[in-house]
C-alpha positions as CSV (number, residue, x, y, z in Angstrom):
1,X,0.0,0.0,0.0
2,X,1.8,3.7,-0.8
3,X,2.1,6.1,1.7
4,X,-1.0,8.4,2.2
5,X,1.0,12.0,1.9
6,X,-2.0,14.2,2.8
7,X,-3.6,12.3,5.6
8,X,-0.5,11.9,7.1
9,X,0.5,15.6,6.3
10,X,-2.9,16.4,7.9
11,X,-2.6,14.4,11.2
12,X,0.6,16.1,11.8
13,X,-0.8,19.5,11.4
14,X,-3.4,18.7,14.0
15,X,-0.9,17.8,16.2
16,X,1.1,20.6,16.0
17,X,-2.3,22.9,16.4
18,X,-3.3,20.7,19.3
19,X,0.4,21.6,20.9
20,X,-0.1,25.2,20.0
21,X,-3.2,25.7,21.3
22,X,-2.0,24.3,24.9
23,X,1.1,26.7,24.6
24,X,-1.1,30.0,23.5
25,X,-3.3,28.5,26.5
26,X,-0.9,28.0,29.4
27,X,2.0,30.1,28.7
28,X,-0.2,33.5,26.5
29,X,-3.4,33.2,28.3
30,X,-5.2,33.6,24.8
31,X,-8.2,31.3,24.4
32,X,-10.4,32.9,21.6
33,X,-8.4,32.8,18.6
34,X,-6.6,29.8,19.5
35,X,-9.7,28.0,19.9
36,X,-10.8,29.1,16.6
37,X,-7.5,27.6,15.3
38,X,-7.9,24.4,17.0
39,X,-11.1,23.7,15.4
40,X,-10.5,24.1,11.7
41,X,-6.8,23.1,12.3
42,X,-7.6,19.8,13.3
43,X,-10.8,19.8,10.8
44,X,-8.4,19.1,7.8
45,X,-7.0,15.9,9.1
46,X,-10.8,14.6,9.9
47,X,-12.3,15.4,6.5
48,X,-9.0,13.8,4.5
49,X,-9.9,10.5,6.8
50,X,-13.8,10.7,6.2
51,X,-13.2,11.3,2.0
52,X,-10.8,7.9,2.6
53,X,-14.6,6.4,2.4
54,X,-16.4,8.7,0.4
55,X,-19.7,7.1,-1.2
56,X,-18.4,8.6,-4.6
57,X,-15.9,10.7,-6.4
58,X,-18.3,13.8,-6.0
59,X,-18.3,12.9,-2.6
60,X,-14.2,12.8,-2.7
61,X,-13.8,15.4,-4.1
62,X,-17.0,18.1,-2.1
63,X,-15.1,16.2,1.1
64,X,-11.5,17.5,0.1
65,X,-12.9,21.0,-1.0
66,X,-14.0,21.8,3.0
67,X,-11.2,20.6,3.9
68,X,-9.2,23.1,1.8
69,X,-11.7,25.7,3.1
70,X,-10.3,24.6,6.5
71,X,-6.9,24.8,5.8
72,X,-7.4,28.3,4.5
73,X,-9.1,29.4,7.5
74,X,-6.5,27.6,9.6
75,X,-3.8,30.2,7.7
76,X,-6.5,32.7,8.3
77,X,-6.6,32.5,12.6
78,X,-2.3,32.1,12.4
79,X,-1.4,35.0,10.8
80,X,-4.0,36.7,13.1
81,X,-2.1,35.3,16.0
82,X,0.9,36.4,14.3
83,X,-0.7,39.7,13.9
84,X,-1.5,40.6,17.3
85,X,1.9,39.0,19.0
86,X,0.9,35.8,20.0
87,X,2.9,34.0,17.8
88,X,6.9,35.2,16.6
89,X,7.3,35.4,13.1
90,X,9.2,32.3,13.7
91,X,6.7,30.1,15.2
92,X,4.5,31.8,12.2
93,X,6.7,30.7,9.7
94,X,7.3,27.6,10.7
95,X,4.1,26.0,11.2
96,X,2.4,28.2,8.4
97,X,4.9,26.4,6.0
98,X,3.3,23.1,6.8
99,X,-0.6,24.8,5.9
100,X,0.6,26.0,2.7
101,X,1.8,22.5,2.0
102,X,-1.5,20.9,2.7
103,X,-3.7,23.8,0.8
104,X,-1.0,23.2,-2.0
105,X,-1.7,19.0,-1.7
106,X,-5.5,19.7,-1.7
107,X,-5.9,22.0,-4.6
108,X,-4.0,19.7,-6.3
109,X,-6.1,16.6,-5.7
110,X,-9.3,18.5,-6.0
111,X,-8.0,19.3,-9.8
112,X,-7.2,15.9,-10.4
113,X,-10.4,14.4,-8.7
114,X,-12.6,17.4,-10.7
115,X,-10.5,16.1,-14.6
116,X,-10.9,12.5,-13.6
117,X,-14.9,12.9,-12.9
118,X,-14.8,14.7,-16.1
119,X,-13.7,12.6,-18.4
């Protein structure tokens, strides 16, 4: 069986949200935005496992699509926290690399899903 590069690309970004969110918790105090964070950051590695068993391609490929749409928000609440010093441009950078990996990784498989329905 190959490796599964965007569930497994996903799982680790949940992680790593899960790990922030404890850290903006404990150590900034900040609970809104990181919560915000924590829901559509670990939302992405759910809906890649659900589309795993999607009843169809359309259903494949309308699974994939909110999980892009989470992955984008997911950038959205970082650079906020960036934005208003919770996060160095460091820690920014760093784990903001990983969700433009995975919102690369979806688009593409959403193209390739949407051309293979197609034809």
């Amino acid at each position: 069986m190959t490796e599964n590069i965007i569930k497994n690309k996903s799982f680790a970004f949940a992680i790593r949200v899960v790990k922030l969110y404890q850290f903006l918790c404990e150590t900034k105090k900040e609970f809104v935005l990181s919560k915000q964070l924590l829901r559509s950051g670990t939302a992405v590695g759910a809906l890649v496992r659900e589309a795993e068993h999607a009843e169809s391609k359309a259903d494949f490929k309308h699974k994939m699509s909110i999980a892009q749409k989470e992955i984008n928000e997911s950038i959205y609440w970082l650079e906020l926290l960036k934005e208003t010093d919770y996060l160095t441009n460091e820690q920014f950078q760093s784990i903001n690399a990983d969700a433009v990996e995975i919102i690369k990784l979806l688009t593409s498989i959403i193209k390739s899903t949407k051309a293979n329905i197609n034809n």
